[in-house]
N, C-alpha and C positions, 0 to 999 in steps of 0.2 A: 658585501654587507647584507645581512639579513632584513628583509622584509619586514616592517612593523605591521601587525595583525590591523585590520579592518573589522569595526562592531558593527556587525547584523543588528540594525534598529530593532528590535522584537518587542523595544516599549514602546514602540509609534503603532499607533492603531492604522496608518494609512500604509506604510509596509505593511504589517502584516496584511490588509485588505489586498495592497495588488504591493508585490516584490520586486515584479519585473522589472520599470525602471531603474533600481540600483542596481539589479542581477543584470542589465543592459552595461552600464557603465563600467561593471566590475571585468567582466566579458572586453571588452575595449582597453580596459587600465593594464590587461594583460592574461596570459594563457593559465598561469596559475595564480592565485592570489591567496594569502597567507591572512585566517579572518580567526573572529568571534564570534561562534556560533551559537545554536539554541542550547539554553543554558549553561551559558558561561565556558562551554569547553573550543577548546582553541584548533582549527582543520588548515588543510590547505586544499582551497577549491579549485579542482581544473572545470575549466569554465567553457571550453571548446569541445566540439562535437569529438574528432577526428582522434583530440588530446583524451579524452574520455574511454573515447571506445579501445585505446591501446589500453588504457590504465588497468579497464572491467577484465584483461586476459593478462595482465601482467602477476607471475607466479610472484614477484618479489614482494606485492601488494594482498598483504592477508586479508582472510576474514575474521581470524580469531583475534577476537578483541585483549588477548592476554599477552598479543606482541605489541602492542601501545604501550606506551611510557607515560602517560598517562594514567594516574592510580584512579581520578576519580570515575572511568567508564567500569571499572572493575564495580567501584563502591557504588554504581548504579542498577546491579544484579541484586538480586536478593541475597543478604548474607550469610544465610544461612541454608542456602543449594546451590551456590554457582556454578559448581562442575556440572551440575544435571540440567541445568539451564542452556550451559553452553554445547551442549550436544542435539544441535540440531543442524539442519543443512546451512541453514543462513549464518552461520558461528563457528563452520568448520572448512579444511583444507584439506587436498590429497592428502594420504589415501581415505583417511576418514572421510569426506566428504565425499567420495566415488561410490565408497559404500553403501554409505545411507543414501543417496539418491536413486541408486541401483535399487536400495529395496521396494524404496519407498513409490520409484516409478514402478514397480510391480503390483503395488495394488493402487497407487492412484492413476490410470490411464486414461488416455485419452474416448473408450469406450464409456468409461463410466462417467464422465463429464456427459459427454455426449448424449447420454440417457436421461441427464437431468432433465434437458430442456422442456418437454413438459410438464412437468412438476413446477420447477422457475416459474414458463407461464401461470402457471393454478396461482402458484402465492401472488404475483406479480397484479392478476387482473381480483384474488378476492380481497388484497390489501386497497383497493381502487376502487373495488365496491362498499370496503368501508367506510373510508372517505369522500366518495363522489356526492353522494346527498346534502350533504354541508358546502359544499362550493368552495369552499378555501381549508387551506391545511399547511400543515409544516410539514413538505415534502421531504425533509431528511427523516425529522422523528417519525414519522407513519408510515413512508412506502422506503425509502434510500436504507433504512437503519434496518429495520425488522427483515426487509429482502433477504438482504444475503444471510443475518444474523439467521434465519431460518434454515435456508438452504446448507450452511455448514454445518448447523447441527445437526441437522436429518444426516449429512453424510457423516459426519460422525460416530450419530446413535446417540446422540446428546438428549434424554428426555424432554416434554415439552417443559413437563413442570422444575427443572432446572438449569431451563437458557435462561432465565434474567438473572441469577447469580453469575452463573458462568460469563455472561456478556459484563457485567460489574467489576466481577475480578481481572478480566482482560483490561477493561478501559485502565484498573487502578495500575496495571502493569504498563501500559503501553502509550496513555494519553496524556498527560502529565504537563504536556506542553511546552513550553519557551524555559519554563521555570526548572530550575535542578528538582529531581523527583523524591520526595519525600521518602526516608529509610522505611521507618514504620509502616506506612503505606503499601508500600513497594512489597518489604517481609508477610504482612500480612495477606496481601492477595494468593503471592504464590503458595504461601501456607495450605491456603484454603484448597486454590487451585492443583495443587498436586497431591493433595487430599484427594479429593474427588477425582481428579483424575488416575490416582491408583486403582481406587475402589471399582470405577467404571472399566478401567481395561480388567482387571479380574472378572467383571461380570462376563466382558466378550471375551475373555481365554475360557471361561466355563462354561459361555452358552455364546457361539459364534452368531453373529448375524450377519443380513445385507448389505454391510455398511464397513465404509472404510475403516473404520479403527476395528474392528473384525478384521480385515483383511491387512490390516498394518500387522497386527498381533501375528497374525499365521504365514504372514511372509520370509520368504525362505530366499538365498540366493548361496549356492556350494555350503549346504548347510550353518551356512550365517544366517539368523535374523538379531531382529532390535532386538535388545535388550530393556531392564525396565526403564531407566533413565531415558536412555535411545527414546522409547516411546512415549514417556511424558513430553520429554521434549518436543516431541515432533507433531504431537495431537496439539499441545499448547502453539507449537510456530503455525500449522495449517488450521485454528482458529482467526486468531490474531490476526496473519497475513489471509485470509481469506475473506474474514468481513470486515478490517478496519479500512482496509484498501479502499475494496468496492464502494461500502457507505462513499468514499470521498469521489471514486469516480463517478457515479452516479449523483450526487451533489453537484458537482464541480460541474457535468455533461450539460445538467439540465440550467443551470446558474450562466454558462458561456451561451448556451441558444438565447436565454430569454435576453444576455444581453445585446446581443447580433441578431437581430428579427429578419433580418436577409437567409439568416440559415437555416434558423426554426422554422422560416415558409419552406426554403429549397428541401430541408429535412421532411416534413410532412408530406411535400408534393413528390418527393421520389426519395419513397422510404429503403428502396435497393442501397441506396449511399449509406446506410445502418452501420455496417462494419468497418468502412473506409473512417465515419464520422466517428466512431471509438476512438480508433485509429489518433486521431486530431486532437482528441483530446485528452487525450493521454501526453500528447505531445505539447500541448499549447497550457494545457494547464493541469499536470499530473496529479494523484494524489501522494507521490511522496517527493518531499521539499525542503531542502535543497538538491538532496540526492542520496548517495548510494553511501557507504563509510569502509575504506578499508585503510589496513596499517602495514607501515613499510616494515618488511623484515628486516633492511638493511638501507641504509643510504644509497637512494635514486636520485635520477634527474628525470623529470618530466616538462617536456618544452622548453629547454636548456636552463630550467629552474631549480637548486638543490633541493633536498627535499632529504632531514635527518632521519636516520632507523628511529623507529618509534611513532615517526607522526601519524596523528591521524589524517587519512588523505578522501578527502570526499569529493569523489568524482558526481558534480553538484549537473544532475540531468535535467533539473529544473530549469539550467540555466545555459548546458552545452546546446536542449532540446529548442530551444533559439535562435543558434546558431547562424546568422546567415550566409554562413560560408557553406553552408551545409541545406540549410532550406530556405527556398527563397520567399524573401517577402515573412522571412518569420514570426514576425508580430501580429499577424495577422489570419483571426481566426477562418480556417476552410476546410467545410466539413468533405472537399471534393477533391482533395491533394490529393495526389497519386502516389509518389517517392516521400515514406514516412516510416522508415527506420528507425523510428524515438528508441530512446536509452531508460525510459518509465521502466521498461520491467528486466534493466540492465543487461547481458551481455555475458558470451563464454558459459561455463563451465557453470555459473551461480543465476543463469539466466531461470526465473521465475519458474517453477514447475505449475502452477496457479494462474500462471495466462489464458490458458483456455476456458478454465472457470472464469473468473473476471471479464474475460471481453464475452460468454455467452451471457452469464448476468445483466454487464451493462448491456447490452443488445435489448435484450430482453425488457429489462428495465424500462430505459427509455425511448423501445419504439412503442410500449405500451402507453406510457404518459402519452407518447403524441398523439396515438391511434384513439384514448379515451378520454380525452379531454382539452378539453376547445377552450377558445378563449383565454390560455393561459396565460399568467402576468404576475408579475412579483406587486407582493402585497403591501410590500415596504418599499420607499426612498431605494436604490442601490447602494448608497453609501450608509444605508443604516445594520446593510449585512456582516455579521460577525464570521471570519476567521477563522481555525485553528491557529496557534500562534508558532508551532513549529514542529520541523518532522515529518509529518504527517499533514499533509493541507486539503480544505474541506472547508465549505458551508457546516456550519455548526448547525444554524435553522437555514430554512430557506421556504417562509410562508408564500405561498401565492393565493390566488384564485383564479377559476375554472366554471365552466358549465361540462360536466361529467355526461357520458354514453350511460344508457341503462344498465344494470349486473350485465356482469357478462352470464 
């Protein structure tokens, strides 16, 4: 007998605020469980570490959202580009997807990451001096949002004077929340969005720059490169996925210290633990939630559970990254773990090419908070902190107050 779905509360303000206790139980009631997720579409969560990490390599387990039986993930693209939407890495399978990862790790490498980092700092310590004088602030809108949203544009070649459109039309794409996403809405961003984004790679096929969508454009592998869709697509995914992430890990980092004052001290006092503490939290409180979504090509079992061709199968890392079979004492935040194999930036073959940006980011980010400003402390109640309500999990604000270091 088939399983009757379980609804994900997403109208209770106090799930969405902490998840975990039901993601605990769910976890307990069984290794796959059959739910209703953020808005209104129906998954099967594997909920275990071990069950997880087979699922993230399993061939039979697509990414391309057009092997779901499910119509309405399709009626959630814009309908008037979806072939060109779904041609990026995160949407696609061998051999398609070997391709474009091949090219695309040709101009995004781990060099050019690597060069960012002082630049990170420059934005990191002048966003800090803007705010420092005032003593309290909405650490996501001022320093978490603008962060990364800089840093990917600069790698882009995104003008200054059109990142706040360009960050508007992402959110109307991507942030929509619990609620099913408005058609019009949805059509209209990517409209804009891949307006501009045509116009902008013609600029860099005509006049090449320093910057990665330059180097996406003139990427070559046996005489293959992206093509134009290939490259909307993939300038549009390495937006998206590179500042709506961070915003939340950077939120979420700094939201989990203030609320453990045992770690914010142990963090400050032996600021080496920086990268391990990423690490942690990414695992204890990821920014994507519940987890990862793929679709069976064909009728699986997973943890001796059937599982029909079609379903959507969401390997829920929110909740396998818990696990106490897996880590011990999982509930419990520790910026000093050692064995922290978290599934936040999934596994195989589709494992995040943008890990390296996001953990130099958060590094960055939040050893700056510690290192320039003392005294810190949430400006509000904890329970008057709001949520993203799904997908995507995040301090939406996160006001505190501070006694700020001079400019740097």
């Amino acid at each position: 007998m088939s399983q009757q779905p379980v609804l994900l509360p997403y109208a209770d303000p106090a799930f969405v605020a902490d998840p975990f206790p039901v993601y605990r139980q769910l976890r307990e009631d069984g290794p796959v469980r059959r739910a209703i997720i953020a808005g209104g579409l129906e998954a099967w969560l594997v909920t275990r570490y071990e069950d997880g990490l087979a699922a993230l390599s399993d061939p039979r387990l697509s990414s391309d959202v057009r092997d779901a039986s499910d119509p309405r993930l399709i009626e959630r693209l814009p309908a008037t580009d979806r072939e060109s939407v779904l041609r990026n890495m995160l949407r696609t399978d061998p051999p398609d997807h070997t391709r474009l990862r091949r090219l695309v790790s040709k101009a995004f490498t781990a060099r050019r990451v690597a060069e960012l980092r002082p630049r990170v700092q420059e934005i990191a310590d002048r966003l800090l001096d803007e705010i420092g004088p005032d003593g309290r602030a909405d650490l996501v809108g001022s320093f978490a949002l603008p962060l990364p949203v800089t840093v990917i544009s600069e790698l882009l070649g995104v003008p200054v004077t059109d990142r706040r459109e360009f960050q508007r039309w992402t959110d109307d794409l991507v942030l929509q929340g619990a609620e099913p996403p408005d058609p019009a809405r949805t059509d209209e961003a990517w409209r804009h969005m891949r307006g501009y984004l045509t116009g902008l790679i013609g600029v860099k096929r005509a006049r090449p720059g320093d910057d990665l969508l330059s180097a996406l454009v003139t990427a070559r592998d046996e005489e293959q490169r992206l093509d134009e869709d290939e490259l909307i697509a993939m300038a549009f995914l390495l937006l998206a996925a590179g500042y709506v992430t961070t915003v939340n890990l950077i939120g979420s980092g700094v939201a989990a210290l203030l609320a453990h004052p045992d770690q914010l001290r142990m963090l400050r006092d032996e600021p080496e633990l920086l990268p391990g503490a990423i690490e942690e939290f990414l695992r204890y409180d990821g920014p994507v939630n519940p987890g990862i979504a793929r679709f069976a090509r064909e009728d699986v079992t997973i943890a001796g559970v059937h599982i029909p061709r079609g379903a959507t199968v969401l390997v829920a890392s929110a909740i396998a990254d818990r696990d106490p079979d897996h880590f011990p004492e999982a509930d419990r935040l520790d910026i000093s773990r050692q064995d922290n194999a978290h599934l936040a930036f999934g596994h195989g073959i589709h494992y995040c090419l943008g890990a390296p940006l996001a953990r130099l980011e958060g590094q960055i980010a939040i050893g700056t908070v510690l290192r320039r400003l003392h005294h810190l402390a949430l400006a509000v109640p904890p329970d008057e902190l709001r949520w993203r309500p799904g997908g995507l999990r995040g301090p939406e604000r996160l006001p505190v107050t501070f006694t700020a270091d001079a400019p740097a």
